[in-house]
TIBARO-30599 format. One record per atom (N, C-alpha, C, O): x, y, z; residue in one letter. Coordinates in steps of 0.05 Angstrom, whole numbers, plus 5000, padded with zeros to 4 digits. Example, Ala and Ser with C-alpha at 12.3 -4.5 7.8 and 13.67 -1.06 7.14 Angstrom:
526448865156A
524649105156A
526449345156A
528549345169A
525749555142S
527349795143S
525850015157S
526850235161S
This chain:
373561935438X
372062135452X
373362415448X
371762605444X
376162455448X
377862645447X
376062785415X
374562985413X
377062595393X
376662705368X
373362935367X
372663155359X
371662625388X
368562665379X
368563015391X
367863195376X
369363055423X
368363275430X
370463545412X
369963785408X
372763375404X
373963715382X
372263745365X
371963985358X
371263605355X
368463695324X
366863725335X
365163815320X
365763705360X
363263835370X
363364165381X
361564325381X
366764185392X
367464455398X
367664675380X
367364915385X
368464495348X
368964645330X
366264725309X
366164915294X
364264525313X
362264545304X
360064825329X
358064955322X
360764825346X
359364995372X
360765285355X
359165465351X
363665325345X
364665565349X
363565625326X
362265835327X
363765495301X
362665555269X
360165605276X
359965845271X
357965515284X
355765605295X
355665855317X
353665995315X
356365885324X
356466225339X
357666495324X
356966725325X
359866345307X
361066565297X
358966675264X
359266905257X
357266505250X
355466395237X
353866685249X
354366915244X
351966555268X
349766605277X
350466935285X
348567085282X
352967065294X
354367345301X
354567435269X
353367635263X
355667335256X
355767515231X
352967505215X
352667735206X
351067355207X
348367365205X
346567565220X
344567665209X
347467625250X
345267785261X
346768145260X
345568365265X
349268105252X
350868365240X
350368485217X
350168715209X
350368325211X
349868375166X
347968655169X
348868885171X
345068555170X
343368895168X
344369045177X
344469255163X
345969065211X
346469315230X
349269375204X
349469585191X
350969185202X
353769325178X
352169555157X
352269805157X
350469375140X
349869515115X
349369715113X
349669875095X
347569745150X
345869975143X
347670235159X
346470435167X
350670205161X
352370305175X
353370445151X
353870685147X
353670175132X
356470215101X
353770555089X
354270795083X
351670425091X
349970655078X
349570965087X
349071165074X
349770945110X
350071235124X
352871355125X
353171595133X
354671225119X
356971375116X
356571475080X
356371335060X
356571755084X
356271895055X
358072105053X
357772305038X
360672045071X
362672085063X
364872025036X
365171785029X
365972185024X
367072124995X
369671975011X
370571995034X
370271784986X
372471534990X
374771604975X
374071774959X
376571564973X
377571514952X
378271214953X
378071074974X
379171114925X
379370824905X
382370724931X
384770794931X
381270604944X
383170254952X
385970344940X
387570494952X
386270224912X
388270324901X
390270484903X
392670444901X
389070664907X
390370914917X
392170824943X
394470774937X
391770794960X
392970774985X
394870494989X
396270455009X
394770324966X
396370074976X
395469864972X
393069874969X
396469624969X
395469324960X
393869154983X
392168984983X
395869335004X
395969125021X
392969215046X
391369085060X
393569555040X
390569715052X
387669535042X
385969435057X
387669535011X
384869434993X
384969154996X
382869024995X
387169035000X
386068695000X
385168635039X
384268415046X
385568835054X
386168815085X
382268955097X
380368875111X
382869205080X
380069315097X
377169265095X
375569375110X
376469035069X
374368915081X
373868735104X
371468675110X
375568665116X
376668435126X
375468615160X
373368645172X
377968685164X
377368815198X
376369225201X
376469385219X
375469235171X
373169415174X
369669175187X
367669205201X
370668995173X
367368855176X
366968685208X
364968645221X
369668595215X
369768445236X
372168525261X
372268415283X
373668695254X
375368805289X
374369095281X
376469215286X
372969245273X
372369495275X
370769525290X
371269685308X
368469415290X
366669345309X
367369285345X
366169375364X
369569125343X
370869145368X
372269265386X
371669305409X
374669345370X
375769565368X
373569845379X
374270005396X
371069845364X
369970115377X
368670105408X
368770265426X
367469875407X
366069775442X
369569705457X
369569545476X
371469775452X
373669825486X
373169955495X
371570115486X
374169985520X
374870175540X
376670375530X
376070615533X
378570325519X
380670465522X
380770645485X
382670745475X
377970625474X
377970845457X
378671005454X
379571075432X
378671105468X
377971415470X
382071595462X
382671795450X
383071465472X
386571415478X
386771305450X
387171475433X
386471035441X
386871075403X
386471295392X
387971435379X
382771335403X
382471665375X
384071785373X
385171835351X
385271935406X
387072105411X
389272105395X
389972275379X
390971785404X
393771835392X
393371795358X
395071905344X
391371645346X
391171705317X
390671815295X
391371785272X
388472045315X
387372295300X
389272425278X
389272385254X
390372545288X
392872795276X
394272565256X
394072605232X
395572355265X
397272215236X
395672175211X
396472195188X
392272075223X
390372045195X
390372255182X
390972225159X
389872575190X
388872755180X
391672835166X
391272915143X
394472835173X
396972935167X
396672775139X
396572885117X
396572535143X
397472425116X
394272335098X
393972115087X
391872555100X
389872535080X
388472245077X
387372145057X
388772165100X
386971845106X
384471795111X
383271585106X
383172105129X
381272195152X
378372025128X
376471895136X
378672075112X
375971975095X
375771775087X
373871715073X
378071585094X
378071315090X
378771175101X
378370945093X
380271205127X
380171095152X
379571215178X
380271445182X
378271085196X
377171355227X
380071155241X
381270955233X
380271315264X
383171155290X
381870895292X
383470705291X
378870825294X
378670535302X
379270335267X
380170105266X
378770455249X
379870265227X
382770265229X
383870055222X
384370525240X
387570425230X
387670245253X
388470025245X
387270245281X
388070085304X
387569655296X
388969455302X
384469695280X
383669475270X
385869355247X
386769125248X
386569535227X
388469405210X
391069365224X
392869305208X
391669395247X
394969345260X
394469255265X
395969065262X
391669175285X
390968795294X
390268615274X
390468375278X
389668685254X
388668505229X
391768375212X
391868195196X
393868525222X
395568435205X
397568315220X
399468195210X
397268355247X
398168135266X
397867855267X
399167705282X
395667775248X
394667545244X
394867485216X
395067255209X
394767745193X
394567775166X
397567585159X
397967355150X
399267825170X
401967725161X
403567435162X
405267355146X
402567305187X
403067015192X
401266855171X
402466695155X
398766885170X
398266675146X
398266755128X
396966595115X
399166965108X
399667025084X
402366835086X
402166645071X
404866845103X
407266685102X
406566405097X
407866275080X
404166275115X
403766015117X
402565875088X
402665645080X
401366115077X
399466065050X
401966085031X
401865995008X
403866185041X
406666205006X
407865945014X
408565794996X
408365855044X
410565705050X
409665505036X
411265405020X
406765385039X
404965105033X
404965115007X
405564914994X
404365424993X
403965394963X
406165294942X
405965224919X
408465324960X
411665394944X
412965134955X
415165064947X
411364954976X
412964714985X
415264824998X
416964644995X
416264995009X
418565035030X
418765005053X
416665015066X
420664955064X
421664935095X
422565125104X
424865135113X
420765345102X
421765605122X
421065555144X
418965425144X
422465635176X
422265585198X
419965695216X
420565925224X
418165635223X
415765635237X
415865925254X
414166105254X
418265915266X
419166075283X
418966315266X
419166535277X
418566305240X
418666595231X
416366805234X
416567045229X
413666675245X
411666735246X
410866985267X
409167165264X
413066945291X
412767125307X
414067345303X
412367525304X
416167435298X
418267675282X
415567845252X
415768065243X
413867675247X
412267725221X
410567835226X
409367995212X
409867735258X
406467905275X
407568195282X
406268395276X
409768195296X
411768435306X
411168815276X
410569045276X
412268525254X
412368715235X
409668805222X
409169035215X
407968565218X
404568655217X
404068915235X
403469115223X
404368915264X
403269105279X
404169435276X
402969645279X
408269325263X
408969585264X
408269785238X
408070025237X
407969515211X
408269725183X
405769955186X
406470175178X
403169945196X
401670095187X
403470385203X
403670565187X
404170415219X
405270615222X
407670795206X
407971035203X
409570505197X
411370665183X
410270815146X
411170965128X
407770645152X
406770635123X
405770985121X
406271155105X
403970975148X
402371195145X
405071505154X
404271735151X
407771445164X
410371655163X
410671715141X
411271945134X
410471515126X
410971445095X
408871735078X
409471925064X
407171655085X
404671845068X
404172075079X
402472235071X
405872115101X
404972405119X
408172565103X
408472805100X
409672405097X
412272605093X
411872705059X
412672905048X
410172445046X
409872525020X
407572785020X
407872945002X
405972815034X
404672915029X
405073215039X
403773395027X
406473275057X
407673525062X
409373535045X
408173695031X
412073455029X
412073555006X
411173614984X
412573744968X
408973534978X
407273564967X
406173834969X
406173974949X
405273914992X
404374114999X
405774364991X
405074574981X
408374235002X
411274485005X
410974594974X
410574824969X
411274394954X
411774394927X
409074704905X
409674914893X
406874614910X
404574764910X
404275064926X
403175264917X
405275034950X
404875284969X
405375504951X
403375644946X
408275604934X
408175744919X
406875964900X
406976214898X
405675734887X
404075834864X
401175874878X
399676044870X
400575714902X
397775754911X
397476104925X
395676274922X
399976114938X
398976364955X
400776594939X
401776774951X
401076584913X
401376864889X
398776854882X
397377054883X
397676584874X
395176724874X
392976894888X
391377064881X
393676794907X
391776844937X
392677194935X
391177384932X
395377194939X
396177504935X
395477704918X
395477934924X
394677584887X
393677664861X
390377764868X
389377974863X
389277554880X
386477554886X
385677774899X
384377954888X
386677794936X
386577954942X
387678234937X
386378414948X
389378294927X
390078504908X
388478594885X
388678824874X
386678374876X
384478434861X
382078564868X
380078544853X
382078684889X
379478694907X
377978494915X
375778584920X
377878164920X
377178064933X
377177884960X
379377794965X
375077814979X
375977784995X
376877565008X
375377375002X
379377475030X
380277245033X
378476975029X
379576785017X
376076955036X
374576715028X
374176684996X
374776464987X
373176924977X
372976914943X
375576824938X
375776614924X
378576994949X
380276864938X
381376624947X
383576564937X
380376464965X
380876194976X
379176114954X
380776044937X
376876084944X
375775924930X
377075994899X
377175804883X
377976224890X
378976254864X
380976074864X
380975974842X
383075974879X
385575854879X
384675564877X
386275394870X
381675484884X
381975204897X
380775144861X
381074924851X
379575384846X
378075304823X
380275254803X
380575064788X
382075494810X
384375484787X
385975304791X
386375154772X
387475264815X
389475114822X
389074774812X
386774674813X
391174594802X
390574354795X
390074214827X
390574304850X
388673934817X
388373844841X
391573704863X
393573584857X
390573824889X
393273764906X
392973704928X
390773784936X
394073594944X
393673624973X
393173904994X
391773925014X
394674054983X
394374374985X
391874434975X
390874604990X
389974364952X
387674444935X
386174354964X
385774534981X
385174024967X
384573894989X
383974135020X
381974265028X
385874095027X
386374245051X
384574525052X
382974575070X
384974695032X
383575005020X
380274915019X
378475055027X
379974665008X
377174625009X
376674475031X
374474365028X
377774415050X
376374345082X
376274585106X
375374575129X
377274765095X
378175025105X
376475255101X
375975425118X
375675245082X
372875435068X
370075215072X
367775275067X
370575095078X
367874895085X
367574955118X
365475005129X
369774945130X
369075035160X
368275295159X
366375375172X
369675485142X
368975785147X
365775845145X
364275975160X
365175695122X
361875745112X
360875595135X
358975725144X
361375365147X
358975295171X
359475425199X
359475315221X
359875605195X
361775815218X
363475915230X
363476145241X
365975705229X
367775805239X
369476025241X
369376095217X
371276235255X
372676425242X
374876245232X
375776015234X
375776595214X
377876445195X
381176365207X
383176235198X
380576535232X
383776505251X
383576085263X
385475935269X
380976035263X
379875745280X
381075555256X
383075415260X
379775545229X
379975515204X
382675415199X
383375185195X
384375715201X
387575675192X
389375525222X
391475415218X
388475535245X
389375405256X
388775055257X
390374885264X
385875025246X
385974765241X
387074545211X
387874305212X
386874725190X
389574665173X
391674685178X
393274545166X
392674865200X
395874735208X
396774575227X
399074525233X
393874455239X
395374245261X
393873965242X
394373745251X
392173985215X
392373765204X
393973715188X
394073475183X
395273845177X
399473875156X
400173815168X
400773575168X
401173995195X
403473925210X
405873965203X
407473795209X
406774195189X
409574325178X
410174565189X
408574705202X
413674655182X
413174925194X
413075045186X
413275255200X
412875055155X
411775225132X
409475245133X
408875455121X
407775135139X
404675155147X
403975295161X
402075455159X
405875235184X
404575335221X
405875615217X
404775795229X
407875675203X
408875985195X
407076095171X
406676335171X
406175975156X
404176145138X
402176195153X
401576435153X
400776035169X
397576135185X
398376295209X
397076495217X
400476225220X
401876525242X
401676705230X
400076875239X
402876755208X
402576995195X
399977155195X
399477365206X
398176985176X
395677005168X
393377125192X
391677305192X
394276905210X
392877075234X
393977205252X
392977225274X
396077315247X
396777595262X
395177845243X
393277985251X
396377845218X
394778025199X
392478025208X
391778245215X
390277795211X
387877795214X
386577995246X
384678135253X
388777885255X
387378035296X
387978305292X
386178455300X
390678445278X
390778715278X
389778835258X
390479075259X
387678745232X
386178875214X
388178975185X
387479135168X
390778825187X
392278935163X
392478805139X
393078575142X
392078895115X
392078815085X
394378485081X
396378375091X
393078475068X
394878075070X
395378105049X
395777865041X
395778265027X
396378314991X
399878265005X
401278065005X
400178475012X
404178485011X
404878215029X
406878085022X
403478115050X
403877955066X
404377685054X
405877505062X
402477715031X
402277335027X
404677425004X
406377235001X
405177614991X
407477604967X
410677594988X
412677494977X
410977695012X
412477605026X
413277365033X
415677295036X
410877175037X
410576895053X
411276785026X
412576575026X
410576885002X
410976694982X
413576694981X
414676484986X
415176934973X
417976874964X
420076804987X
422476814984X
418776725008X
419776615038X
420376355041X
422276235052X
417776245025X
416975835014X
418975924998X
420875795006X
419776064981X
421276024951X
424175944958X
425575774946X
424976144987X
427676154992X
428275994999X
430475914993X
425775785023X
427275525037X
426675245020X
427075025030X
425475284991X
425675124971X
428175164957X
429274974945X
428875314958X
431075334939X
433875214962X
435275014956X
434275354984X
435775225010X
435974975011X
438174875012X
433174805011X
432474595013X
433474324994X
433674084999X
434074504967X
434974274944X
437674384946X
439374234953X
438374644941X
441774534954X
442974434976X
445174324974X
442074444992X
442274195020X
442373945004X
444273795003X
439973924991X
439673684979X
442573514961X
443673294966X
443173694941X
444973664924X
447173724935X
448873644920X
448473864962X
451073874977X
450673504989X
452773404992X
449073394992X
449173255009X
449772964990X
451272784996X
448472974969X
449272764942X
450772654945X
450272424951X
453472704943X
456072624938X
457072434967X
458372224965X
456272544991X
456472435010X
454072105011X
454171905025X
452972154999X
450171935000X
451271674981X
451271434986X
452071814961X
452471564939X
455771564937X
456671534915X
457871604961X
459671544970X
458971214969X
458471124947X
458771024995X
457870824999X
456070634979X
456670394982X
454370664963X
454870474941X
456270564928X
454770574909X
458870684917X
460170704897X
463170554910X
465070464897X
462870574938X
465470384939X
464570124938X
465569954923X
461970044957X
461769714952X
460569664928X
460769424923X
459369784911X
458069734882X
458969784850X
458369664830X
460369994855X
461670134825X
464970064828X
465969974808X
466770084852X
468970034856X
469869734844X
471269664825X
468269584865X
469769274859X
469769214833X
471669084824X
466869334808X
466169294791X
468769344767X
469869174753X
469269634768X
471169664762X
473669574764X
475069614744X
474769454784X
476469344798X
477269114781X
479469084772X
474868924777X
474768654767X
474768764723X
475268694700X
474068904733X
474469004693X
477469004687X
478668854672X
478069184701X
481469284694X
483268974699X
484968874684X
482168864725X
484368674736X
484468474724X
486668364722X
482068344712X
481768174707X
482768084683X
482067854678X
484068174667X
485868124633X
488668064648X
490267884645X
488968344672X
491368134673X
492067974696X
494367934702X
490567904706X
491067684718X
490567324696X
491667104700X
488967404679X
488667174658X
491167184650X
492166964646X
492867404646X
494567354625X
497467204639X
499167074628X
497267294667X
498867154685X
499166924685X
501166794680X
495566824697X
495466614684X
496066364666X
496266124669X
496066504652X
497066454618X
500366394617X
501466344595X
């Protein structure tokens, strides 16, 4: 009786869950189709993003958006998507969905190697694995917010001599925002200039504009370039000498920045060179004569 009513329970749940994704399918499709938002390629973002987000884009996203307590995800996930250039390929309810998706992801990917490979790894490892499912998407997406402000940092340079060139050319901050974004190679900085001139053209002012590119960066080379920018802007003064200022300003705390970098070297690769290059050595020299002692 036991067995009969588990295959009848399990046959009741395959049939509901069946009959829920069948009566979803049109409402998904016709969801996937109205988003005419540009993507970028899976690829791009990670193995573990492209093999993950058909998965609980199609089935905990949906859930994830009917909570209560929405509204507090958007909040706290807004700003990390937009920092690290995600906003068009994930909204707060897809990243919240992939930290629950991998709470579950990560335990049977283990269970699928343990079975495939015949090992006796301990069962118990499953829970420490959900822990780390829930935490990587965050460290992942620290990960892509720090690359991508240097990124930024790296470009700022050459973007705003131009900008300085431009307007020095007689044109005005919006012509030369778009001259930089034409000339300039593609960057995260390029990116940013073209979400920035896209608000300006659907209305925005340009002080709203530069304050919303610096709370989607999130640097303080940012939040000090658009201070700038919009002080010049409220008191009516020429931004030609201003941005050639701001430029050789980025220049100075780039240059600061890599000798910090290179003072700090020696102290960094201290510690593998005693436990990794030392013993190595150690065992070169010692080792003839201790054979010969040996001997």
């Amino acid at each position: 009786m036991l067995m009969w009513a588990s295959m009848g329970l399990i046959g009741l749940a395959v049939f509901i869950v069946a009959n829920t994704m069948f009566q979803d399918e049109d409402q998904f499709k016709a969801q996937e189709k109205l988003e005419n938002v540009k993507k970028k390629d899976a690829s791009d973002h990670g193995f573990i993003l492209k093999v993950s987000r058909p998965f609980f884009k199609r089935y905990i996203s949906p859930i994830v958006s009917s909570m209560k307590g929405k509204k507090k995800i958007r909040e706290k996930y807004k700003r990390p998507l937009a920092s690290s250039g995600l906003t068009t390929y994930l909204t707060p309810d897809d990243f919240y969905s992939f930290k629950l998706f991998l709470i579950i992801g990560f335990p049977i990917t283990f269970m699928a190697v343990r079975s495939f490979l015949e090992e006796t790894w301990p069962m118990k490892l499953m829970i420490p694995l959900s822990i780390i499912g829930f935490i990587y998407p965050n460290i992942w997406v620290n990960g892509k917010i720090k690359a991508r402000q240097a990124e930024i940092l790296r470009n700022m340079p050459f973007a705003v001599d131009m900008l300085a060139l431009s307007v020095e050319a007689g044109l005005d901050f919006v012509a030369a925002m778009a001259k930089v974004i034409d000339k300039a190679r593609p960057s995260a900085l390029v990116e940013e200039f073209e979400i920035m001139l896209k608000e300006i053209k659907v209305g925005a002012s340009r002080a709203e504009a530069l304050r919303n590119m610096s709370w989607r960066i999130d640097s303080i080379e940012m939040a000090s370039f658009t201070a700038t920018l919009i002080a010049a802007d409220s008191v009516g003064a020429s931004i030609g000498p201003i941005l050639k200022g701001l430029s050789e300003e980025i220049r100075g705390k780039k240059s600061a920045a890599a000798e910090k970098a290179g003072a700090t070297a020696a102290t960094k690769i201290l510690f593998p060179m005693l436990f990794l290059i030392v013993p190595a050595v150690f065992i070169v020299v010692a080792a003839p004569l201790v054979i010969e002692l040996m001997a």
